[in-house]
C-alpha positions in Angstrom: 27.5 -262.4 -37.3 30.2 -262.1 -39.4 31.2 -258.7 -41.1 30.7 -259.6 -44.3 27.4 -261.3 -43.6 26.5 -257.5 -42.2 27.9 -255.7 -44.5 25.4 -257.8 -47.1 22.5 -256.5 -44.7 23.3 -253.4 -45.0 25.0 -252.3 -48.5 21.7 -252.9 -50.2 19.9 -249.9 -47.6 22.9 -247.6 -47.5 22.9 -247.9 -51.7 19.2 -246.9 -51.4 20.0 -244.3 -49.3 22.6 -242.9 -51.3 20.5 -243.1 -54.8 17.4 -241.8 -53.0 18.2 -239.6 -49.9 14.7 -238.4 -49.1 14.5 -242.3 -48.1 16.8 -242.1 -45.2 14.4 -239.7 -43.3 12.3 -241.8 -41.1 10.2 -240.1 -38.2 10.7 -241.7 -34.9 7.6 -241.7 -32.6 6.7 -242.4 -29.0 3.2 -241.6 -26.9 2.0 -242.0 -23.5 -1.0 -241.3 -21.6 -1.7 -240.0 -18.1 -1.9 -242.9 -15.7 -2.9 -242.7 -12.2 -1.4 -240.6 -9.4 1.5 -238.9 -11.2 2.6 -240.9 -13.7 2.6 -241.0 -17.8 2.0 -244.6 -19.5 4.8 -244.6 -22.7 4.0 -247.1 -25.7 7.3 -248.3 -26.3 6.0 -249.9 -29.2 7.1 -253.6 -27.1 5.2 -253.0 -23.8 3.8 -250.4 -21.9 5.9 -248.7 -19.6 4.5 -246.4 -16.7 7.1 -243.6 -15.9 7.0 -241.4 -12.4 8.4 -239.0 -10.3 12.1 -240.4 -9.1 11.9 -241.7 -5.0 14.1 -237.7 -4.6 11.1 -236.2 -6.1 8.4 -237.7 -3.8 8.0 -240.6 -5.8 7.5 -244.6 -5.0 10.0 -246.0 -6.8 7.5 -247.9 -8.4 7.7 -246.3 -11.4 10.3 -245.9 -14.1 11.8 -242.5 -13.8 12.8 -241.4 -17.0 15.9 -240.0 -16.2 16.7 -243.3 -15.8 15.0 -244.2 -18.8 16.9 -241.4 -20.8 20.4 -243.3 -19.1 19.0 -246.6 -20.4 18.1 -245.1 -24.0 22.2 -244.4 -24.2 23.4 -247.3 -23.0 21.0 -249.5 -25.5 21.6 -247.2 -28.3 25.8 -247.3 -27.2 25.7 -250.9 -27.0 23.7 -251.6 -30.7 26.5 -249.5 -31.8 29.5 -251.0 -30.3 28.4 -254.0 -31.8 27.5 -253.2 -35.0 30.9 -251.3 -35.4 32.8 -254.2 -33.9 31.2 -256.5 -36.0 31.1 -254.2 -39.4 35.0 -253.8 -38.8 35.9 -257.3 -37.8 37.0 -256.3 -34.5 36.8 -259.1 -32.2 34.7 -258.1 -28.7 33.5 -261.5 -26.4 31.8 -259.2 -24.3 31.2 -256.1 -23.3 29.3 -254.0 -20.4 27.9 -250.8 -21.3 26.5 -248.1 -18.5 26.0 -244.7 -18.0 26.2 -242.6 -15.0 24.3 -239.1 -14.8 24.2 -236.7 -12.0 21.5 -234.6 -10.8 20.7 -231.7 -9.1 16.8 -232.5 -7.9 16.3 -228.7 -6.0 16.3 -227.8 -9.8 13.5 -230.3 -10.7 11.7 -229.1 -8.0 11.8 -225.5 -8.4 13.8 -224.9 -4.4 16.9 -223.4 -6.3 16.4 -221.1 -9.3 21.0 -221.7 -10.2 20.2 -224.7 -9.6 20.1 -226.7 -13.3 17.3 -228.8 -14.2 18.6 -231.9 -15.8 21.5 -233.7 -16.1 24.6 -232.2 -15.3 27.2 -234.6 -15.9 26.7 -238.2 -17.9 29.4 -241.0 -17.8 29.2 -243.8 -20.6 31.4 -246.0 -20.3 32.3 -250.0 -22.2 34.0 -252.3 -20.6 35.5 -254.4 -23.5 36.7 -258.5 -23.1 38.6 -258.4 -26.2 41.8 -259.5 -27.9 41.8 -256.2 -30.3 44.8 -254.1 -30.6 44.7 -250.5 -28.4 44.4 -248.7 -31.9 41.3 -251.1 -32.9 39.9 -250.6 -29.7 40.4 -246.4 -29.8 39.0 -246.7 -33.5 36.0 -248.8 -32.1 35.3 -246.1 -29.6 35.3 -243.8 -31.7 33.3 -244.6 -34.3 30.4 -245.9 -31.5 30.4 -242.6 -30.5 30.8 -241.1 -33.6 27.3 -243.2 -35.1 25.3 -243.6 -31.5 22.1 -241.4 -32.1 21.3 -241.3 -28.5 24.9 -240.0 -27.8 25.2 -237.5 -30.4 21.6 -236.2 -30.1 22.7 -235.5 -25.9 26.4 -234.4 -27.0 24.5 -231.6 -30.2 21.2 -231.0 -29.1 18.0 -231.5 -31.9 15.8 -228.5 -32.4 13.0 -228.3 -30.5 9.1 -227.4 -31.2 7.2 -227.2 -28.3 3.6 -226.8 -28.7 0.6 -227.7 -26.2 -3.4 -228.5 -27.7 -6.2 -228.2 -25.6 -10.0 -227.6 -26.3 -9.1 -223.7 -25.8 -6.8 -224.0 -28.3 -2.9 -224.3 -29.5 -0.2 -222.5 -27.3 3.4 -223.0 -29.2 6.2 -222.2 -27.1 
């Protein structure tokens, strides 16, 4: 696509958005269901995944883990990006390879090590880039992906949380 042909996709929504702001909120949603053994089945919305415990956990492997899932979340949302900036500022990319890296710390997870953390401790993203662009295109395209990734900046800044759990007994909110 060529910038300008994006730029025509997009002007009309981000003039919307500036004339009526309240239009730009949109509530993202995702469901699952207990499946079999212990597992969750997520609507993606596309297909049905079935998430499980990771094969360090005591899982099959059968299963999507979704600490992989999370991984794969930032490197689709990373990638969308790159692309979108790259094409929005006419910087020319071939190709690129996106992937992330995270390291875990499973006694967390599983409760054998109360220092150690539960989750991820470190993530690596990184793009590598087949393209003829200038190192100060290239820094500017970097930054502006990470800059406008949602996935990235909702890891790097945390959302708010609400936490609340319903049941026939009633509504505990945490």
């Amino acid at each position: 696509m060529k910038p300008e042909e994006f730029k025509a996709l997009q002007n009309p929504i981000k003039e919307k958005y500036r004339s009526d702001p309240a239009t730009a909120l949109v509530t993202l949603r995702a469901s699952g269901r207990l499946g079999e053994g212990v597992t969750c089945k997520v609507d993606t919305g596309k297909a049905m995944i079935e998430a499980g415990l990771h094969p360090a956990s005591g899982g099959s492997g059968l299963s999507a883990c979704s600490g992989d899932m999370l991984l794969e979340s930032l490197v689709g949302c990373a990638g969308v990006t790159l692309s979108a900036v790259a094409t929005a500022l006419g910087i020319p990319v071939r190709d690129a390879t996106i992937s992330a890296e995270g390291d875990l710390d499973f006694r967390g997870t599983l409760g054998v090590a109360k220092d150690a953390r539960v989750g991820f401790k470190n993530i690596r993203l990184r793009f590598d880039v087949d393209s003829d662009a200038n190192q100060e295109q290239l820094a500017t395209l970097l930054r502006l992906t990470e800059r406008y990734c949602v996935v990235y900046q909702t890891l790097r800044q945390p959302a708010e949380f609400k936490v609340e759990m319903r049941s026939n007994m009633g509504t505990i909110v945490d």
